[in-house]
Residue, then its C-alpha position, 0 to 999 in steps of 0.5 A: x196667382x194666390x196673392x192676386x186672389x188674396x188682394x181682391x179678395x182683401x179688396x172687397x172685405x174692405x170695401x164692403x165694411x166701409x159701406x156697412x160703417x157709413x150705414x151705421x152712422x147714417x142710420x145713428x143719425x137718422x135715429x138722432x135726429x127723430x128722436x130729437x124731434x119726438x122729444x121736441x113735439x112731446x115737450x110742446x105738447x106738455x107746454x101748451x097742456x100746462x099754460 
């Protein structure tokens, strides 16, 4: 009985520390992409300041 408790318990640490890694990496992308953006309009916006 112990070792059946010891697996779920196992079971639901493991799977819920996938999802918080699939999170993450969601999340790090996300803020990758709006960054690459904020970087993209603030060198538009000094381009056409400068022609």
């Amino acid at each position: 009985m112990k070792r059946v408790i010891c697996l779920l318990i196992l079971s639901l640490f493991l799977t819920s520390c996938s999802n918080t890694w699939q999170g993450i990496k969601s999340d790090s992308q996300d803020a990758a992409d709006w960054t690459k953006g904020k970087i993209n309009q603030g060198a538009t916006y000094i381009k056409e300041k400068t022609e």
